[in-house]
C-alpha positions as a Markdown table, in Angstrom:
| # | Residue | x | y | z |
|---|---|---|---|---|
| 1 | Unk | 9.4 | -2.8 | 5.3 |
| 2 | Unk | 6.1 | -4.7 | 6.6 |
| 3 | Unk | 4.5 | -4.3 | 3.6 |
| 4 | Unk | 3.6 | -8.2 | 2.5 |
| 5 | Unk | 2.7 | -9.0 | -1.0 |
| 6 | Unk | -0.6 | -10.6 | -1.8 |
| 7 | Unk | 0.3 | -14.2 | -3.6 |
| 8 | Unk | -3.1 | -13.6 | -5.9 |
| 9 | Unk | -3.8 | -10.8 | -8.0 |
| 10 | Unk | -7.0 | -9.8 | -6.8 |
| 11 | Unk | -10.0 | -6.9 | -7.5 |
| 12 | Unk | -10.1 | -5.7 | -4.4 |
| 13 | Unk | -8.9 | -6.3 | -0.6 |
| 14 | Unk | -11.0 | -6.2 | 2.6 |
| 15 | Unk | -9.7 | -3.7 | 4.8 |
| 16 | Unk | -8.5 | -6.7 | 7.1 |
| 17 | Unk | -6.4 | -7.8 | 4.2 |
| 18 | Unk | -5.0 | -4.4 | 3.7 |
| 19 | Unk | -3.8 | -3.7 | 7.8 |
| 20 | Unk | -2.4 | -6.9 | 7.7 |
| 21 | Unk | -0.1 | -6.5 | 4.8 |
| 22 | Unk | 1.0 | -3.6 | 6.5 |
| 23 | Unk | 0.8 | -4.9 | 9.9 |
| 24 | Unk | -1.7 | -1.9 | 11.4 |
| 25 | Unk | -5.0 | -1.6 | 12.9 |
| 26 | Unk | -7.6 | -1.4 | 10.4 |
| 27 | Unk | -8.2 | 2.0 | 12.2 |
| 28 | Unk | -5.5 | 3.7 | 10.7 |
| 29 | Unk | -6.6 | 2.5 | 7.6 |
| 30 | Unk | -10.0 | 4.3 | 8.1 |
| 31 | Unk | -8.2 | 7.3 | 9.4 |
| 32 | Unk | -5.7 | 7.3 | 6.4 |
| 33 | Unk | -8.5 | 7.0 | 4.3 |
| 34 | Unk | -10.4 | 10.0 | 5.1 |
| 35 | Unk | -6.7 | 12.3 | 5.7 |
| 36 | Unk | -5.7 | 11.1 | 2.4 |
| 37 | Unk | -7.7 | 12.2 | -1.0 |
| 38 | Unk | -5.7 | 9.4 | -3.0 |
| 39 | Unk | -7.4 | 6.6 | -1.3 |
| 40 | Unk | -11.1 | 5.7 | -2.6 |
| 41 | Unk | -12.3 | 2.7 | -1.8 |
| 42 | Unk | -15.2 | 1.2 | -2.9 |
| 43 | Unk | -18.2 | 0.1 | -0.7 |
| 44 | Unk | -20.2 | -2.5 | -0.9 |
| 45 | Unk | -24.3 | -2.9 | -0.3 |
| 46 | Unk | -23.5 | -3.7 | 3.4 |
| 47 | Unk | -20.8 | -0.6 | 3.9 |
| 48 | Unk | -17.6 | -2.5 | 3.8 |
| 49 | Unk | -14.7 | -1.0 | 2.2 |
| 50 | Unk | -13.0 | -3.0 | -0.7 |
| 51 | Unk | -9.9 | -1.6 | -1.8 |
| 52 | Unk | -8.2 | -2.1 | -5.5 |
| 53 | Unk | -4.5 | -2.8 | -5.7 |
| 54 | Unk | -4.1 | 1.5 | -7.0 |
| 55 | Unk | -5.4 | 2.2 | -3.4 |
| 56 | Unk | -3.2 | -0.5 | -1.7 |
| 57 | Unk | -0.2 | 1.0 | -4.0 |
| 58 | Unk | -1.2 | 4.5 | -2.6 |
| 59 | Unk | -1.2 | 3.0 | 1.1 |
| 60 | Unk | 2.2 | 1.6 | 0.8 |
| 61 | Unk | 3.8 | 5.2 | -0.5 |
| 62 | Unk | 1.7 | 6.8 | 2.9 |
| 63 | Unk | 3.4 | 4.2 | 4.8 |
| 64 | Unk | 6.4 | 5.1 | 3.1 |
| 65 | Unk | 6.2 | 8.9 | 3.7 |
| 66 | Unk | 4.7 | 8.6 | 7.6 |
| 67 | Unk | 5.9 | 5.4 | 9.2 |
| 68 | Unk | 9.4 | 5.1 | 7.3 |
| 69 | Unk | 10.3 | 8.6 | 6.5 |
| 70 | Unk | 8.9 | 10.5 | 9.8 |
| 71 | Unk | 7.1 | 12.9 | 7.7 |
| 72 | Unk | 3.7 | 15.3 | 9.5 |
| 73 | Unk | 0.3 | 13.9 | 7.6 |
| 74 | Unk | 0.8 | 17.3 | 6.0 |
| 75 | Unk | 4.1 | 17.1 | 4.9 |
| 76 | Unk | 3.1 | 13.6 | 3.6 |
| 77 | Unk | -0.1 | 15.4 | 1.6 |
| 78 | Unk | 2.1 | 18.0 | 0.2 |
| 79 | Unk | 4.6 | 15.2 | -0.8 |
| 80 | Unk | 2.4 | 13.4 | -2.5 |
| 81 | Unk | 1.0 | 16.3 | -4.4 |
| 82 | Unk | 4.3 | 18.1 | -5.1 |
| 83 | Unk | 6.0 | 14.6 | -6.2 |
| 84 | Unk | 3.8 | 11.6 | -6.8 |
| 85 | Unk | 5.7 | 10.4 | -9.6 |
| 86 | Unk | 8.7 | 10.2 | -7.8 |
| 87 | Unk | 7.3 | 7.9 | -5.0 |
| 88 | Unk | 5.1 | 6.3 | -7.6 |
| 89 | Unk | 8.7 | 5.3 | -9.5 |
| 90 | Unk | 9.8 | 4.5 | -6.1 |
| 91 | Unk | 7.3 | 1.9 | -5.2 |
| 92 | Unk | 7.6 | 0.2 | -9.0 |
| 93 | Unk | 11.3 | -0.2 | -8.3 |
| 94 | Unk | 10.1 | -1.8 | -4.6 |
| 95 | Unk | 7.9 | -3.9 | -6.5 |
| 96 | Unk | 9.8 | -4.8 | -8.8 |
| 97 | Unk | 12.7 | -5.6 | -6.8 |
| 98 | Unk | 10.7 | -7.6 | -4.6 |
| 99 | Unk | 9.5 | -9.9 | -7.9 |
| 100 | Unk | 12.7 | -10.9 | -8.5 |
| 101 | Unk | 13.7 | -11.5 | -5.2 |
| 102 | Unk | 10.5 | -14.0 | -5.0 |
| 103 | Unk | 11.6 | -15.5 | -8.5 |
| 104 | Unk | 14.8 | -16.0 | -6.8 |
| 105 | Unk | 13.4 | -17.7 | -3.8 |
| 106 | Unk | 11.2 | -19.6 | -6.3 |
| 107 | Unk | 14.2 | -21.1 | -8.2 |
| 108 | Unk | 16.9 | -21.7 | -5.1 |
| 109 | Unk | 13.8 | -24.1 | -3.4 |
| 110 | Unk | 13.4 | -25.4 | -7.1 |
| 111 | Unk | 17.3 | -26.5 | -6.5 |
């Protein structure tokens, strides 16, 4: 999975920052944004997108479904609607597998 974990916990992510950790063109970020209803980024005064962590969250369960999975963009909408919670538990258990895996890391260079 491409998906790379910001180090910082931060507000909100450019839409550079979010293509990169999924290692896409910002342009299917823009075109994920407006097929999918889950992702609502906020603008600034200038127009540029800034997306929270819920939206980067929701981008990594679309990569899931599309890139990963194979699934239609509407079979990817109707999954998300029919079973959010399911790929919502699914991405905690990512994320939290991937936490431990850093604390790992974090203690074998410690050693």
């Amino acid at each position: 999975m491409p998906y790379k974990q910001p180090k910082l916990e931060k507000l909100y992510f450019t839409i550079g920052e979010v293509a990169a950790m999924f290692e896409v063109n910002t342009s299917l970020i823009r075109f994920w944004e407006r097929e999918f209803d889950v992702i609502k980024p906020h603008k600034n005064k200038r127009g540029n997108r800034l997306f929270t962590q819920k939206d980067v969250d929701n981008f990594r369960i679309i990569f899931h479904l599309v890139k990963e999975e194979g699934l239609t963009l509407d079979g990817a909408r109707r999954r998300l609607k029919n079973k959010m919670t399911d790929e919502e538990i699914h991405l905690e258990i990512v994320k939290s597998l991937e936490n431990i895996k850093a604390l790992l890391l974090e203690v074998k260079n410690t050693l």
